[in-house]
Structure formats: C-alpha cells, structure tokens
C-alpha positions as CSV (number, residue, x, y, z in Angstrom):
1,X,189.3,111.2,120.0
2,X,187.0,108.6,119.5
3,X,185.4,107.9,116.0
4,X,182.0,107.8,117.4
5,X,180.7,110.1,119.8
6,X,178.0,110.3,122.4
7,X,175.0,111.9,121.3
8,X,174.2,115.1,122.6
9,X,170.2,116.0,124.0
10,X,167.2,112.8,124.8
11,X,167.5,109.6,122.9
12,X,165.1,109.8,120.4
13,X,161.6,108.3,120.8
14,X,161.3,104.9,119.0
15,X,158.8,102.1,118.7
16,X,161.5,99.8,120.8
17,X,161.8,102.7,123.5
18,X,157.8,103.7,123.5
19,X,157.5,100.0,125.3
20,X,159.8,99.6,128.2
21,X,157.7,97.7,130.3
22,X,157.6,93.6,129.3
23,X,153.6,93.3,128.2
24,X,152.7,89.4,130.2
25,X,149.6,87.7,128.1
26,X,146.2,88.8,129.0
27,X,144.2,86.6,130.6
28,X,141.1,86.4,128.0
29,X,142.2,84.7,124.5
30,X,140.5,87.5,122.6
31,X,142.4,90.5,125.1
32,X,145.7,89.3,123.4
33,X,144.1,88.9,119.9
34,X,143.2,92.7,119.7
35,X,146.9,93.3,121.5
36,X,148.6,91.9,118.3
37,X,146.0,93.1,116.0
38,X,146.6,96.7,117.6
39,X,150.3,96.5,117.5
40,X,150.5,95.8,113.2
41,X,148.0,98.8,113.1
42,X,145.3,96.2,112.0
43,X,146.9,95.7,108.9
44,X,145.3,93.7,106.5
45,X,147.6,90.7,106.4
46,X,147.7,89.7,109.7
47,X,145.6,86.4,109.6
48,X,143.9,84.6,112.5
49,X,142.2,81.2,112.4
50,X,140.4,79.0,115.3
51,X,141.3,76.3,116.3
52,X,140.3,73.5,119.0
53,X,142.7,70.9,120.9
54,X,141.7,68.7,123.9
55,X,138.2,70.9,124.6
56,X,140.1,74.1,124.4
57,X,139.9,77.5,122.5
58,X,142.8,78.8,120.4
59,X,143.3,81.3,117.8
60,X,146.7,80.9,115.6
61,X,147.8,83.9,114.4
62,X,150.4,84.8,111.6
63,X,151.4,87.2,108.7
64,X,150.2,85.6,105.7
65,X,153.0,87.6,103.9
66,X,155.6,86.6,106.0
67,X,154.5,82.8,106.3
68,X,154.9,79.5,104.4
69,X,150.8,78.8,103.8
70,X,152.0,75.1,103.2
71,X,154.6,75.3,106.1
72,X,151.8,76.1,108.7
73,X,149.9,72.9,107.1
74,X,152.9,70.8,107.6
75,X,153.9,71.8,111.1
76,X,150.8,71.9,112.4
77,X,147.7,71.5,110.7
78,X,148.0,68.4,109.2
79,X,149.2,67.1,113.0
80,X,146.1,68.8,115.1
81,X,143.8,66.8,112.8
82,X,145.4,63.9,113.5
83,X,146.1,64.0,116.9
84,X,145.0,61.8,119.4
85,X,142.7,62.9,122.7
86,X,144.8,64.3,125.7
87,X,148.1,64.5,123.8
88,X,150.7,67.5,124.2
89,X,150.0,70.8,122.2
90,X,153.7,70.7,122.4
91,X,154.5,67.0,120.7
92,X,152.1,68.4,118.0
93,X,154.2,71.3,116.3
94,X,156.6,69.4,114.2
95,X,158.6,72.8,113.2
96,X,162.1,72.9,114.2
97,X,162.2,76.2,115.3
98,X,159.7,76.5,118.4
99,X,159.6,77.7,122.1
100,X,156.7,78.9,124.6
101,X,157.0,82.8,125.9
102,X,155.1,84.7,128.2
103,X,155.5,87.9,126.5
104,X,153.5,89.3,123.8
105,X,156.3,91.2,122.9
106,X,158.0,88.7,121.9
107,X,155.0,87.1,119.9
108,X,154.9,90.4,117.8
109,X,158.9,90.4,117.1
110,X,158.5,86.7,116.5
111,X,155.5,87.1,113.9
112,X,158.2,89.9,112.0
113,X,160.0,87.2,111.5
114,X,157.9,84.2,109.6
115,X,156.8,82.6,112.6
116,X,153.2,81.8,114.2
117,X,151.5,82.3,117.4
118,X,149.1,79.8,119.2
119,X,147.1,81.0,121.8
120,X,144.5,79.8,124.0
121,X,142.0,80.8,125.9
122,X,143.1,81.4,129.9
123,X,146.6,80.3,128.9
124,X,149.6,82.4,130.4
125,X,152.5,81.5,127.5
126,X,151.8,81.3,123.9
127,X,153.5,78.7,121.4
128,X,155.8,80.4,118.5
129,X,156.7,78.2,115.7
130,X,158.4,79.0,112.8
131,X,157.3,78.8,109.3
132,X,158.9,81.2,107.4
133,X,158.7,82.1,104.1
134,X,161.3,81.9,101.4
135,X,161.5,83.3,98.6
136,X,165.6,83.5,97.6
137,X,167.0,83.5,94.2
138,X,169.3,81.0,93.1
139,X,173.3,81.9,94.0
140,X,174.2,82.8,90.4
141,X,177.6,84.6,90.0
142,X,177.7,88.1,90.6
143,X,177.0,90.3,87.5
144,X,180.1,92.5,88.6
145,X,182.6,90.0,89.6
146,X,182.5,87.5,86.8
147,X,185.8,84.7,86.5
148,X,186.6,83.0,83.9
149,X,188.3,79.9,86.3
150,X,186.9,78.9,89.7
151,X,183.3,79.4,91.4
152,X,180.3,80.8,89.7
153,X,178.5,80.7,92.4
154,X,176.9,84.3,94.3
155,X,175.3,85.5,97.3
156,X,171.8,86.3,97.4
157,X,169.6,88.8,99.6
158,X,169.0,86.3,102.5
159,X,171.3,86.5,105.5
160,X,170.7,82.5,106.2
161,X,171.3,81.5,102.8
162,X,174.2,83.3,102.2
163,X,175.7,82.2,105.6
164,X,175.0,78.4,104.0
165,X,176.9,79.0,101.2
166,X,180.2,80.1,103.7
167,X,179.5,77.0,105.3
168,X,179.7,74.7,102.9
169,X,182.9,75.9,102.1
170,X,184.4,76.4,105.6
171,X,183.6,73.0,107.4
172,X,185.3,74.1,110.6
173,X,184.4,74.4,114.0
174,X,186.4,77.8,114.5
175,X,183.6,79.4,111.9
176,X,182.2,82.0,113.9
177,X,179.0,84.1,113.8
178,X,177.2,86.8,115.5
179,X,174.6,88.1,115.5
180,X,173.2,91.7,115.7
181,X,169.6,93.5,115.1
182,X,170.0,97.3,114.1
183,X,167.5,99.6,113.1
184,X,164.5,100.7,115.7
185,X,162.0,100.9,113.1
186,X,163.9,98.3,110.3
187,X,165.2,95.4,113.0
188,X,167.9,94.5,110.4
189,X,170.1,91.4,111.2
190,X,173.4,91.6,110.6
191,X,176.2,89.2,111.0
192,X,179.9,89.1,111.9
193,X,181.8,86.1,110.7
194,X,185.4,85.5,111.4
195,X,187.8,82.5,112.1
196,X,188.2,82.0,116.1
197,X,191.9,81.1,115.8
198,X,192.6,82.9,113.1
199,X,191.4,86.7,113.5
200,X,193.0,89.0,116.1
201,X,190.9,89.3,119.0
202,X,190.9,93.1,119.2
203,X,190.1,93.2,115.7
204,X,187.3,91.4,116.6
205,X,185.9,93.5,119.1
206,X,186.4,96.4,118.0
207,X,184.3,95.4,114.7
208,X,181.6,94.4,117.4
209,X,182.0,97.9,119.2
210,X,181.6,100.2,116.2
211,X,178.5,97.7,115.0
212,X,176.7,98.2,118.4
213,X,177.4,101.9,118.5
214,X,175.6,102.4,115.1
215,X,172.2,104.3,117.2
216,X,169.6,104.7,113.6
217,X,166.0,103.6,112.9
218,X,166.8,102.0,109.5
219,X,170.2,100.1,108.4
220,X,169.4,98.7,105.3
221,X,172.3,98.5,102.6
222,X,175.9,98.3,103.1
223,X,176.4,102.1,102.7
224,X,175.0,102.4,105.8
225,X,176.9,100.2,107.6
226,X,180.4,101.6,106.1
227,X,180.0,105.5,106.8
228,X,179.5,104.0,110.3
229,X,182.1,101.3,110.5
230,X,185.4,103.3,108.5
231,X,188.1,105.0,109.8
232,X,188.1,108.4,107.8
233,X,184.5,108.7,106.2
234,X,185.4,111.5,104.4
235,X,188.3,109.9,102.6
236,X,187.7,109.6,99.1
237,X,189.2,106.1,99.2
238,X,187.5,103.2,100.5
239,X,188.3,101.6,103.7
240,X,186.0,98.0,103.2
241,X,186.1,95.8,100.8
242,X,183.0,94.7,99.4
243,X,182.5,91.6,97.6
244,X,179.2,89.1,96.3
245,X,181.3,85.7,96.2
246,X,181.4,83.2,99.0
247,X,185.2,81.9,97.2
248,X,186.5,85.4,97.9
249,X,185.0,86.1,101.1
250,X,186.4,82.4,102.2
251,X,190.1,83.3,101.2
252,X,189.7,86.8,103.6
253,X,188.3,84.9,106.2
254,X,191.6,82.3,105.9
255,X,193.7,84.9,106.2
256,X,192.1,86.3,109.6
257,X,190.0,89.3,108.3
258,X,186.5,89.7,109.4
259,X,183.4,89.8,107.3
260,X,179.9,91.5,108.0
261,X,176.7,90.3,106.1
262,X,173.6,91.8,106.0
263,X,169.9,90.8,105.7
264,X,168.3,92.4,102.1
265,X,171.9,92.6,100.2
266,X,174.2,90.3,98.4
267,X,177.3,92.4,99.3
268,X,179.9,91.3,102.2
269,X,182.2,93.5,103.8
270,X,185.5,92.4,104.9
271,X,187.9,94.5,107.4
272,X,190.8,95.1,107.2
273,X,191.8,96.1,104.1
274,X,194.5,97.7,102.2
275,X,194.9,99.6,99.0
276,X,196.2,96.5,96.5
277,X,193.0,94.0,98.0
278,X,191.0,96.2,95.6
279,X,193.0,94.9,92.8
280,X,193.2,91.4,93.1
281,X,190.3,88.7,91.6
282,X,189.8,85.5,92.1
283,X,191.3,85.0,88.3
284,X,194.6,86.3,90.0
285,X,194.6,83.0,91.5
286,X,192.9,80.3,89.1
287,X,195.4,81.2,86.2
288,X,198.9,80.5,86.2
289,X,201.3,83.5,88.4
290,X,202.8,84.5,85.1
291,X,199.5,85.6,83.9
292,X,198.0,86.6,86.8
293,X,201.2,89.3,88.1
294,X,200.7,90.7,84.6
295,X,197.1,91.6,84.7
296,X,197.6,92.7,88.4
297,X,200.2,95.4,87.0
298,X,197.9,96.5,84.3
299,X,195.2,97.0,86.5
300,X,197.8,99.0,89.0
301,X,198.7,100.5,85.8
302,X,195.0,101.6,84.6
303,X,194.3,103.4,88.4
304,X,197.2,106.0,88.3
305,X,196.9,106.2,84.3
306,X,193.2,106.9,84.5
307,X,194.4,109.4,87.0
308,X,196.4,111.1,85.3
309,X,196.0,110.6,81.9
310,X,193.4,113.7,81.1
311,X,195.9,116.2,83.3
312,X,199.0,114.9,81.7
313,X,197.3,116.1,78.0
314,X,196.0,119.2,79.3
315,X,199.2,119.9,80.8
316,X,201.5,119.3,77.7
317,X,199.1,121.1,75.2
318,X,199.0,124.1,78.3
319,X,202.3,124.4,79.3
320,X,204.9,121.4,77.9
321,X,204.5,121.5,74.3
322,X,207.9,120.8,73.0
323,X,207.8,117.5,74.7
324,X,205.4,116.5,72.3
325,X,207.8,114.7,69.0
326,X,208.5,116.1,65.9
327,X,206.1,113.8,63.8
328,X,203.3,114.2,66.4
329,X,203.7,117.7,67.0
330,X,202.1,118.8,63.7
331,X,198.6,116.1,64.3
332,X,198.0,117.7,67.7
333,X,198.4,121.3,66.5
334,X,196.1,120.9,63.3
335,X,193.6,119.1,65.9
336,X,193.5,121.9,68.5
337,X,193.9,124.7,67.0
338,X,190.5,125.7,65.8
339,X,188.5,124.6,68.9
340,X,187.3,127.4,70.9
341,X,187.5,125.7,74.0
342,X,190.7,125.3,76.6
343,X,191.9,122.2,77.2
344,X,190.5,121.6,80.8
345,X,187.4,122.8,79.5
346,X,187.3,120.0,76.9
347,X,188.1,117.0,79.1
348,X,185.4,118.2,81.6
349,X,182.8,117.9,78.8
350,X,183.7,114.7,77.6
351,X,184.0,113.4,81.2
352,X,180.7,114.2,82.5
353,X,179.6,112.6,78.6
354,X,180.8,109.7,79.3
355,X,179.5,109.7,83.1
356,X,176.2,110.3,81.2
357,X,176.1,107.5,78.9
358,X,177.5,105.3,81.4
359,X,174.8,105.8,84.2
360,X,172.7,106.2,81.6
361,X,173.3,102.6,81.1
362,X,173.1,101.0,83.9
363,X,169.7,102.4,84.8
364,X,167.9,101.5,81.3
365,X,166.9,97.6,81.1
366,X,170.3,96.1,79.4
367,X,169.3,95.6,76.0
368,X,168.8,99.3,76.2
369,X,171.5,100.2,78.1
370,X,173.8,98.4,75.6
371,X,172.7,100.3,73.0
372,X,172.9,103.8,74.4
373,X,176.4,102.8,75.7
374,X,177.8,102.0,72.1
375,X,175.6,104.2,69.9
376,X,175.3,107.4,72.0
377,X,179.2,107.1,71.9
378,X,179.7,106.8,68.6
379,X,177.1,109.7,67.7
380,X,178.1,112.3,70.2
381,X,182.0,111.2,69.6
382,X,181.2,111.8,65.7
383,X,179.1,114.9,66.6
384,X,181.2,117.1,68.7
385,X,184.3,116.6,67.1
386,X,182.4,117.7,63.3
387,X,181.1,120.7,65.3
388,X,184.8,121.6,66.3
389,X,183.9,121.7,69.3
390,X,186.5,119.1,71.0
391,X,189.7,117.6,69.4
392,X,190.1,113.8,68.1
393,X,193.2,113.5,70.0
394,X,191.0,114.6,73.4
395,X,188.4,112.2,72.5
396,X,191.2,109.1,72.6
397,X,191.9,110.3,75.6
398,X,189.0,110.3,77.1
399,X,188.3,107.4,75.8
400,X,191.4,105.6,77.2
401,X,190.5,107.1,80.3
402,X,187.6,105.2,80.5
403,X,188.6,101.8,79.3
404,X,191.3,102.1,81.9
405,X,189.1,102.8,84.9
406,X,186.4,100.2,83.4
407,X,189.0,97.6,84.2
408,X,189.1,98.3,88.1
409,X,187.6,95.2,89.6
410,X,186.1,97.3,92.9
411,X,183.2,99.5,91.5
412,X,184.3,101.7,94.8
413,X,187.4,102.4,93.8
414,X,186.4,103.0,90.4
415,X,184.3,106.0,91.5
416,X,187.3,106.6,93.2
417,X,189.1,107.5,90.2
418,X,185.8,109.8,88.8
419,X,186.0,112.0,92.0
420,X,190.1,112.7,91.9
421,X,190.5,113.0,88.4
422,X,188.7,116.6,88.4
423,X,191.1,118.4,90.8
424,X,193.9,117.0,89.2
425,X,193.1,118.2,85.8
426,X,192.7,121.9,87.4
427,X,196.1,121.4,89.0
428,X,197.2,120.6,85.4
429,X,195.9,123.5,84.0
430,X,197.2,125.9,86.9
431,X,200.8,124.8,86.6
432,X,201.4,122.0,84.5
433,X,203.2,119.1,85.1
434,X,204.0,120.5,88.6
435,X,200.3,121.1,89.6
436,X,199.8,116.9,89.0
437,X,202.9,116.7,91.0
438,X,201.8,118.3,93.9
439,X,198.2,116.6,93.5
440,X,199.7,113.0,93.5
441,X,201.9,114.3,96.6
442,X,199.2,115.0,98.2
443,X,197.2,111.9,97.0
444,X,199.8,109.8,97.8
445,X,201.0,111.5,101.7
446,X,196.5,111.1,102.4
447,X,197.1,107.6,101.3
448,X,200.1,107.2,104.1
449,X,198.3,108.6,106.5
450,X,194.8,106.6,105.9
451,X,193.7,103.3,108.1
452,X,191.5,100.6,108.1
453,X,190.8,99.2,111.6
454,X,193.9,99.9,111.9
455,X,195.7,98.7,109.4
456,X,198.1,101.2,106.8
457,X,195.9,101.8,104.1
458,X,199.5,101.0,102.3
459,X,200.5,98.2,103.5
460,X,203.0,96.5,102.7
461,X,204.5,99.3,101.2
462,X,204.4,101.7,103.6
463,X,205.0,100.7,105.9
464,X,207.4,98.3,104.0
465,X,207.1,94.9,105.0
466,X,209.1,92.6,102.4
467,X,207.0,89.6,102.3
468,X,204.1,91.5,102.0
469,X,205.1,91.9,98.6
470,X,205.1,88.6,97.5
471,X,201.4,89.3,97.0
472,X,200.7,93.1,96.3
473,X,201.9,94.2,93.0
474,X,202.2,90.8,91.2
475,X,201.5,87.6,92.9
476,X,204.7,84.6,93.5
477,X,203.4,80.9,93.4
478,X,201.1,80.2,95.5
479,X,203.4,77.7,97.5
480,X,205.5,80.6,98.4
481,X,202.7,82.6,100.0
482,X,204.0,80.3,103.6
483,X,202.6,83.6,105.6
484,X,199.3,85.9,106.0
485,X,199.1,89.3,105.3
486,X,200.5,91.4,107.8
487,X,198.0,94.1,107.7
488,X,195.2,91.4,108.2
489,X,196.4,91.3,112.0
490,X,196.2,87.5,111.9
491,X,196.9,85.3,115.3
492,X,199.2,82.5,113.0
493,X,201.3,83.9,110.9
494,X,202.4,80.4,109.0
495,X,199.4,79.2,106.9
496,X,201.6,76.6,104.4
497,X,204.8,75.0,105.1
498,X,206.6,73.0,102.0
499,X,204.0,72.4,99.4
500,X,206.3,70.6,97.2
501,X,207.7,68.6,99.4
502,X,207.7,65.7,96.3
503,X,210.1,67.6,94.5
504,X,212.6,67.6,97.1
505,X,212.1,63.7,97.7
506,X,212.4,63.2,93.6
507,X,216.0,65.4,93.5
C-alpha cells in the first residue's frame, strides 16, 4: 500500500485554487493598481510611486518590507534619471534578475518575493525586477553541532545562502538542485540537492514524488516535511538525518544520499539514512581513527546504557538482588530501605525532574538557563534525597542516565532514548531482567523491520554487509574507506583507489 494516499471528498478551497483563470493586465494603468492593491488586502506596506519615461505614465509598485530601498535606487532610479530621451525602459533596469509578463498573477507572486513591478499606462506586460531584501545572519557554527577540528562554518535561514555555502564546497557540474513551492497559503521553497552521477536515480525520484505529494497550506519547519517524507511515521526512531553544517551535508552528498533544504530553517535533511549515521561527527573524522573508533563506541555505548540503565536498577533491587556484591550489598540496602516509594516509582520522578530542568533550560535566556540547569540540580538532588524520598544510589543513576544520553550527537535520537526508556523501566519492574529482555527484543526486531527510502534501518548489520563495517561501529583509516555506503544506494561504488600509493613506491 502506498505511503500516501489519495484524499478522500473536494480538494480544499485555497487562495491558489480560488484563481484558475490567468488575470491578463487591464488596459487602464490605475485598473491594475487597485488589482494589486486588492489582492495584499490593501495592506499598509505595499508602496507605489510615479514615475515618467519617454512622455509616458508609470507607477512602480513594491513591498517596502520585502525590498532593498537602496536596491530599487541602484537598479533603477538612479538610471531613469539619467536616461537619455527615446531609450529602452528595458536597457534601464540594471537588476540581474528581470523579465516582462503579461499576467498580474505573476506580478503579485513576484512582489512575494522582493521584486518590483513597473507599469504603464495602456501597456499590456509589466516589468518585474528583483530587488530583494536581505537580511541573513552570518554562517556561524551550529550551537548543537560544535567540532573541535574542521569547519566552523553553519547554515542560516535563507534557502540561497545556504545553497552558496554547498557550492563553494562542491565545485562540480553534477551539483544538482530543484526546486519546489509547497504551501497554498505559505509558498515555501524547498530544495532537493543531490550528485547527478552519484545518487541512485530511483532514489531520486521517489524523494521528488513524496515532496510533490505533500497537499498542505503551510510547510514551514523540517517537522513538517519528515512526518510527510518517512517511511514509518509512527516509529519512535528517526528515519532523516538532520544536520546545520555544509561539511557534513557535503560528505552525504559524496556518498550519493540526497539532501532537502528549506526556506526559514538552518536544518538539512539527508535520505537515506541508517541507525549508526546518527552517531557519527565530523570530529570522527578530523581526529586520528584511534580516537575517533573510541568515542564512536562510547557514544554506541551511552544509547543502549541510557536505555537501560534505570530498568537494569529497578530490576536488581525488584527482583535480582543477590547479584548485587557482598561489599555493595549493604550501601544499597541502608539507601533504600526507608524510602516509601518503589523503585519504578522513583526513577519516574527523577526522570520527568530532570526533563524539567533540562527544558527548562533551553527555554530561559542562557545565562539563566545555566543556572537553573546546575543549581536546580543540586537543590532538588540535595532536597529529595534529605526528605527520604528517593535513594542516593537512584539519584547516580539518574544522573548517569542523563550524561549518557546528553552525549548523543542527533537531538532526535536523543528524545529517542526519553520516549523508550519509560516502557522499559515497567517491563523491569513486571519481570525483571526478563521484561528488559523482551523490550530490547522487541526494540531491536522494530529496528529490523524499519526503512528509510528504502534502505535497512540496520544496515550494515542487518542486513550484514562486511565492508559496511569498516565505518559503523568504529571507523578504519580513511584510505581504507575505497567504497560508499551500501545503504546510500550510490551509482559508483569505488570512491578512492590507493591513497598511499608513496608508500608502496618507498618499500
């Protein structure tokens, strides 16, 4: 069955639908002025100003909060004043962006966009220039994908400049980009970039297919565009990886996988994807292997751990309590054994404490939010376990638990971790060890069975695929990695041959 299906009953009534019919330009300069003015709702900055060329009437008409004020003087002020008699209206506009149309239409869609509309009186086209207005920040590095080696350089909120910032670091012809308006009411532009040689054709189109079957009046952030675009939106794992730095999105795209960029956010999504690519940073790669494998482990390590590290506690202190040693066994029992509270219960209130101080923090300016994340910490830590009401040894637990899912480099699969944990502590606390053995079974066989454009969410474990793994739980030297991912469904396999060729001559 197909992932998206037809929508049942009429299409709905939109602004784009309301006007089928093409509207030509009036014949009477001011007919078209009240057209325009009509079609903003006579909103307050929609600006007109007369102007006069070779005996003839014109009004130019722009959105003051949309256009360049100095841009307009530049392209085509400054040149009207200095024209000579009898010369072109079209050798005047010096903006590199300009064309004539004949529908006003187009002149509204146009003027959404930064650009400005010249009309004259008993004229039957009207001259669009653009002048648009722009207003990026500077690419800083991302606040949540920070490197200690490499690029510190970010995307921003503007589809064009972030699309200059792949250039720059892609100079090659097989760079490809669409593009795509969504949204009836929002007329979002969004853009699919791959490498023509490199990405798999079908991959390609069916990225395009899912994007043009996305029917809304408003796409606006990337959450929009994945619960459209995934395989298995209700899957608590995510199926597309999201990233803010051109260096990263660059190494995707050499490896064949397709990106989608958005106007109004910073965030790129690249398809396919497995499991491990939310794992891996650019550090991975700027640091020696040795170093690099290691912290790939340990963040492999802090997934499962934060996972199961709460259930494994409630579990022994439930059901498994002569596993604990002899020496230990006498700390835990003094610690628990006057709290009123069950185990589960305990590691449910610290959890949603520390998912209170944490969003807590992010949505207080950071000065604040630094000091309710530290302080509120320590109080409540200090306060609960004085009032008996949770044990020490659950608060290091807890806090463990944190620290290890604070170290997951995709802030997606981070909540990832927030939203499993729960029904695996109640497993533990229904039968023990074996109730976080059937949750991880069943964690694991949803795992098998997930895709991403299809691709095995597991890959290239499962299915195994053995060179694969010379870049999935620790990463070899980089002149080993001589192929591409299988699950990025490249065209060329080969993207190295002998990278130390030298050391072969010198022997």
């Amino acid at each position: 069955m197909s992932l998206f299906k037809k929508r049942k009953g009429k299409p709905l009534k939109t602004s784009e639908n309301d006007e089928k019919e093409i509207q030509t330009l009036f014949p009477f300069l001011e007919e078209n002025i009240n057209y325009i003015c009509e079609a903003f709702g006579n909103t307050d900055d929609l600006k007109t100003r007369n102007v006069t060329f070779n005996g003839r009437n014109g009004k130019l008409i722009y959105l003051e909060t949309m256009a360049d004020a100095k841009e307009i003087q530049k392209s085509f002020l400054i040149p009207l004043a200095e024209a000579e008699e009898g010369k072109d209206i079209k050798d005047l506009i010096t903006s590199v962006e300009s064309k004539i149309s004949t529908r006003l239409n187009e002149a509204v869609s146009a003027l959404l966009s930064g650009s400005c509309a010249l009309f004259f009186e008993g004229a039957t086209d009207v001259f669009l220039f653009n002048t648009i207005q722009v207003n990026a920040r500077t690419p800083d590095e991302p606040e949540n994908e920070k490197v200690v080696r490499g690029s510190h350089e970010g995307f921003v909120e503007k589809l064009n400049v972030n699309l200059n910032l792949l250039r720059e670091r892609v100079k090659n012809r097989q760079l490809t980009i669409k593009y795509y308006e969504k949204g009836w009411e929002s007329n979002t532009n969004i853009a699919v970039v791959y490498m023509n040689q490199l990405a798999n054709p079908s991959l390609v189109e069916e990225v395009k297919k899912r994007i043009e079957s996305i029917s809304s009046d408003m796409v606006f952030s990337p959450g929009y565009l994945e619960e459209c675009l995934e395989d298995s939106p209700f899957s608590p794992f995510p199926q597309i990886l999201f990233t803010e730095r051109p260096d990263r999105l660059e190494a995707h795209l050499m490896e064949g996988r397709v990106a989608i960029l958005s106007e109004g956010t910073s965030d790129a999504s690249i398809v396919p994807v497995s499991f491990f690519a939310f794992f891996q940073t650019p550090d991975d790669f700027n640091i020696r292997f040795y170093a690099g494998s290691i912290f790939r482990l340990l963040r492999l390590f802090s997934f499962w751990g934060a996972l199961t590290l709460p259930p494994i506690y409630i579990a022994v202190v439930g059901y498994h309590f002569e596993i604990i040693p002899q020496d230990v066994i006498m700390i835990v029992k003094s610690s628990i054994e006057n709290i009123p509270f069950p185990p589960l219960l305990e590691a449910i209130i610290m959890a949603i404490t520390i998912e209170l101080i944490r969003e807590a923090g992010i949505r207080l300016p950071t000065p604040i939010g630094q000091t309710i994340g530290i302080v509120g910490g320590l109080i409540i830590g200090d306060a609960v376990v004085n009032a008996g009401m949770v044990s020490n040894v659950m608060i290091i637990v807890i806090a463990l638990t944190a620290i290890m899912s604070f170290s997951i480099p995709s802030y997606e699969m981070g909540n990832t971790i927030r939203i499993l944990s729960l029904p695996i502590m109640f497993g533990a606390a229904t039968l023990g060890f074996v109730g976080i053995i059937f949750s991880l079974m069943i964690i694991i066989i949803h795992m098998c069975k997930l895709k991403s454009f299809g691709t095995p969410y597991l890959t290239p474990v499962a299915p195994l695929h053995w060179k694969g793994l010379k870049d999935t739980f620790i990463r070899f030297p980089i002149w080993m990695l001589n192929t591409r991912p299988k699950g990025a469904q490249a065209q060329k396999s080969i993207k190295q041959k002998v990278s130390r060729e030298w050391k072969r001559n010198d022997q």
